[in-house]
C-alpha positions as CSV (number, residue, x, y, z in Angstrom):
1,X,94.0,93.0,84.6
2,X,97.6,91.6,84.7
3,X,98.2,88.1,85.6
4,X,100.8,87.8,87.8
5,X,102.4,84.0,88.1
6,X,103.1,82.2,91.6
7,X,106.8,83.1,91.4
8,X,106.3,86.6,91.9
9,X,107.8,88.1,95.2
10,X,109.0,91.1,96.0
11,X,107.5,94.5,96.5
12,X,105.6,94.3,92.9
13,X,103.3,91.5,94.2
14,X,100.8,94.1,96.8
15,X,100.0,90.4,98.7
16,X,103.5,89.6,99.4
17,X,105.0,92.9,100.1
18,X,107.3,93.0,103.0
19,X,107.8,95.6,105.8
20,X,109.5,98.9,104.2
21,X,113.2,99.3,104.9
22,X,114.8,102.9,104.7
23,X,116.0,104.2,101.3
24,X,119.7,103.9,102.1
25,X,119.1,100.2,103.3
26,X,117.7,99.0,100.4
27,X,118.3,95.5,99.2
28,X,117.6,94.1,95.8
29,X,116.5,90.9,97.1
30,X,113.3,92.5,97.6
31,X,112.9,93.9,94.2
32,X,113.4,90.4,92.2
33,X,110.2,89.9,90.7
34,X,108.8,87.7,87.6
35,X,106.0,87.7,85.8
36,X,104.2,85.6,82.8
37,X,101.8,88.1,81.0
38,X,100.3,91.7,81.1
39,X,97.2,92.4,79.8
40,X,94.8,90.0,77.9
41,X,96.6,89.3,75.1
42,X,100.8,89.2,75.7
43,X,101.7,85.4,77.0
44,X,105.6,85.9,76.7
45,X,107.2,85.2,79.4
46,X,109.4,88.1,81.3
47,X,112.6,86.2,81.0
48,X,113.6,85.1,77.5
49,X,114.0,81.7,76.7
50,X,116.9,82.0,74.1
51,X,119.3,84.9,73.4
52,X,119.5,87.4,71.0
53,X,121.6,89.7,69.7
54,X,121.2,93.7,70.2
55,X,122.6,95.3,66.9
56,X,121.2,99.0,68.2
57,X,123.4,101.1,69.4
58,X,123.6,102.5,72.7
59,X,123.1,105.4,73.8
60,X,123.2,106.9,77.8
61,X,121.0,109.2,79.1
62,X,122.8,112.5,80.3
63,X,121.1,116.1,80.1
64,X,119.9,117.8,83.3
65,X,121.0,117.7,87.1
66,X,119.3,117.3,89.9
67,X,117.0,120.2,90.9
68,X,116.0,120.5,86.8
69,X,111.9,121.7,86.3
70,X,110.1,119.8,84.0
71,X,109.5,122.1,80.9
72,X,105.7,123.0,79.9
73,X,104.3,120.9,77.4
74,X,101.1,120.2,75.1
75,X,100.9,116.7,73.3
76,X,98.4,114.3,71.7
77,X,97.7,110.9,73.0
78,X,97.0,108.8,69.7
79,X,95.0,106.2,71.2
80,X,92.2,108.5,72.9
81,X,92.8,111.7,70.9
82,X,93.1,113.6,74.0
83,X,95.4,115.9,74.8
84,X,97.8,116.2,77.3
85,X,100.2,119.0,79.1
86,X,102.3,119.6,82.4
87,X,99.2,121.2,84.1
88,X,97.4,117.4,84.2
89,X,99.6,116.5,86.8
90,X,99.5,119.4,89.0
91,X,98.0,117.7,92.1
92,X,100.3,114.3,92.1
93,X,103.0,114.2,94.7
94,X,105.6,112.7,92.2
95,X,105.8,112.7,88.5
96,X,107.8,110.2,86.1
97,X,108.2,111.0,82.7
98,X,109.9,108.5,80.5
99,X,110.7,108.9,76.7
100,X,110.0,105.5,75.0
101,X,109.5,103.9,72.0
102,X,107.7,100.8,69.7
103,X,111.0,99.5,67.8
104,X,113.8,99.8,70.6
105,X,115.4,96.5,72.3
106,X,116.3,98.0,75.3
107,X,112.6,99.2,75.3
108,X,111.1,96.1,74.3
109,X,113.1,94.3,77.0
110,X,111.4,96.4,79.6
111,X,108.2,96.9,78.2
112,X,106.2,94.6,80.3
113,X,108.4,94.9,83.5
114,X,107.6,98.9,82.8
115,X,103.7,98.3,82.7
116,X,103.6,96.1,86.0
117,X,105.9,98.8,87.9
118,X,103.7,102.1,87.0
119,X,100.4,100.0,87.5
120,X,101.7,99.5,91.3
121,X,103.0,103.2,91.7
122,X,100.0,104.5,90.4
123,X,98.0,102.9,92.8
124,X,100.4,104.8,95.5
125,X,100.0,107.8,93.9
126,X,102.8,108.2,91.2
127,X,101.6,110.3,88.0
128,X,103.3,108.7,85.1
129,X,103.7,110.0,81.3
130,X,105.3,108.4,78.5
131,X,106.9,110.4,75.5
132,X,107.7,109.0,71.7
133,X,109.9,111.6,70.1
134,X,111.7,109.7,67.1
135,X,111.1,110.7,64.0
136,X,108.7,109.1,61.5
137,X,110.9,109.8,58.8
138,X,113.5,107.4,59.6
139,X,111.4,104.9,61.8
140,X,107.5,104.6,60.7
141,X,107.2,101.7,62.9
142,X,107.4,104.8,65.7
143,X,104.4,106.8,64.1
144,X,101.3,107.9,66.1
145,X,99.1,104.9,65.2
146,X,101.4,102.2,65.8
147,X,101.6,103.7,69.1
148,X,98.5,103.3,69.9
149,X,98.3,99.8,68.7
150,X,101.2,99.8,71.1
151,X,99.4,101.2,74.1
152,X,96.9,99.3,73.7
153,X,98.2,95.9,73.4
154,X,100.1,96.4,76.1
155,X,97.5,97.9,78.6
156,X,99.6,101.2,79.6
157,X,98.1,102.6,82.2
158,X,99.8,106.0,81.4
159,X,99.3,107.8,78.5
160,X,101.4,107.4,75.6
161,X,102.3,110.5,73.6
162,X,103.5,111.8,70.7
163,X,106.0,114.4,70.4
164,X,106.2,115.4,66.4
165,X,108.4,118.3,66.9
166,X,111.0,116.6,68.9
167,X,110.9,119.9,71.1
168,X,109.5,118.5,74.3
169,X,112.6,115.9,73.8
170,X,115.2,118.8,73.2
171,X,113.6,120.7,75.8
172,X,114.2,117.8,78.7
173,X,117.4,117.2,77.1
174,X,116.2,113.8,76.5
175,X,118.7,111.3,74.0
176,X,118.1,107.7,74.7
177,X,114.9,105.0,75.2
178,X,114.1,104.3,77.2
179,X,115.2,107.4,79.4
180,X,113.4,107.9,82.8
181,X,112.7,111.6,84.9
182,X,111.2,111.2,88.3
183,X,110.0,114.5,89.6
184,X,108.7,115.4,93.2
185,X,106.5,118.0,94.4
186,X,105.6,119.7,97.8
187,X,102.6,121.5,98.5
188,X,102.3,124.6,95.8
189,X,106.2,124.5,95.0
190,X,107.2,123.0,91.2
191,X,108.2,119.8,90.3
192,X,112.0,119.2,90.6
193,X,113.9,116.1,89.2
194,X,115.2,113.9,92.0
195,X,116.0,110.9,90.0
196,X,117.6,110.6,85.8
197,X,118.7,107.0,85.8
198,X,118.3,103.7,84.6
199,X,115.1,100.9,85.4
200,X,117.7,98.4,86.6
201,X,120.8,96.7,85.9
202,X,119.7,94.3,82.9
203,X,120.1,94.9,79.1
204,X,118.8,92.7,76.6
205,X,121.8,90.6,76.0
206,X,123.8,90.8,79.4
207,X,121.4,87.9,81.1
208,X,120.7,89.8,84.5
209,X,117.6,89.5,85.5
210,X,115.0,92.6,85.2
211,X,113.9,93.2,88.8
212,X,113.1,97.7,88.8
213,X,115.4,98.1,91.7
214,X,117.0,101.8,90.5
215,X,113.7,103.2,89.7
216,X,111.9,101.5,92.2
217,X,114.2,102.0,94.5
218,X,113.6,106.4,94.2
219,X,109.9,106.3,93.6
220,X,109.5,104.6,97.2
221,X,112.0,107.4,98.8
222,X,110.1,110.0,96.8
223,X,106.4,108.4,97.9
224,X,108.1,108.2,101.7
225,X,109.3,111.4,102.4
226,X,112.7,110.2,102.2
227,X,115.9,111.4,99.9
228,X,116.6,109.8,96.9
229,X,120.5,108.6,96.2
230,X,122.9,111.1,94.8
231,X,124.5,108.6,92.8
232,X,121.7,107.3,90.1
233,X,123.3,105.2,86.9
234,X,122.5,106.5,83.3
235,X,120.2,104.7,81.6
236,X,121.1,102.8,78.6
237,X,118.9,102.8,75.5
238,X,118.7,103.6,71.8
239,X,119.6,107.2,70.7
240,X,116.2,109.2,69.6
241,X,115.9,109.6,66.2
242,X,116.4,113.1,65.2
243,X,114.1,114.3,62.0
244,X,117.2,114.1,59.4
245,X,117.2,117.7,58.6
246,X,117.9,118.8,62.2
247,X,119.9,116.1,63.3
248,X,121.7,116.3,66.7
């Protein structure tokens, strides 16, 4: 279970959530929310206590417009073995997919902030699925069982899962960690991307606060019934690390 510290407020904390405002109201004082550990065994704290310098380079999500149907696909989960595809999440009303990673500092920075949003969504009835796509190749530290070390220390909630091939990647026209698809479904009809943005305004050296408000912000629209803002801010990450003999 995550332990969540007597600062939190906001709509993260179930106890303290406050009456629902409408999608195009939305205020980001509602989203701030802190946090001291997730899972049994991470203590840091959300916000750093010194800075540090991001040497990656970045990279901003781009690929498909609105209206975009996820793509079929078939991948391991190396921490259960089992095996996962588009199918799984037939019966949710809304689907996020997000293409992470283990080495990533813009994914790092997120990481636990990532684990406490999708353990509330879930709960509501969000579907989530994450996606490691970078090649082993040039970045080991990304392979299949380091991911599951990953997953596991961390408690995801979602499964984490390994694209080899880099073809579910191409396919979503995915180029950045992290890099987040929210898709919604009604009734019988296919999924349909309604939201390709970033997690929130922060970034690893800039010193704003991590709070969820973009993302956030569409899944509760999506889970409401309501439309999700045209205007939706690339995310901002590290560029996925093509095998080297097909580099993009």
């Amino acid at each position: 279970m995550a332990t969540v510290s007597s600062v939190t407020v906001g709509k993260l904390a179930p106890l303290l959530r406050p009456t629902r405002t409408a999608c195009s109201s939305f205020s980001i004082s509602k989203m701030g929310f802190h946090f001291k550990a997730i899972g049994n065994t991470v203590t840091e704290s959300v916000v750093p206590t010194r800075k540090f310098v991001v040497r990656a380079a970045r990279t901003l999500s781009q690929g498909p417009s609105l209206g975009f149907r996820p793509p079929q696909f078939q991948l391991p989960e190396p921490l259960t073995g089992n095996v996962w595809n588009l199918d799984d999440f037939e019966t949710y009303p809304a689907l996020l997919v997000m293409f992470i990673c283990n080495h990533c500092p813009f994914v790092k920075h997120l990481k636990k902030d990532i684990v406490k949003l999708t353990n509330f969504y879930m709960k509501k009835g969000l579907a989530v699925v994450a996606i490691s796509s970078n090649s082993v190749a040039t970045h080991p530290q990304d392979g299949p069982q380091f991911m599951a070390e990953e997953a596991k220390l961390f408690n995801y909630p979602f499964p984490y899962l390994y694209d080899e091939s880099q073809d579910v990647a191409r396919d979503f026209g995915a180029v950045c960690t992290p890099e987040f698809f929210l898709f919604k479904k009604d009734g019988r009809r296919p999924f349909e991307l309604v939201y390709h943005g970033q997690f929130d305004d922060s970034r690893p050296s800039n010193n704003v606060p991590v709070n969820g408000r973009d993302l956030s912000l569409a899944i509760d629209c999506v889970l409401s019934g309501q439309l999700v803002p045209s205007v939706q801010k690339p995310s901002v990450g590290c560029s996925i690390k093509w095998h080297p003999e097909t580099n993009v």
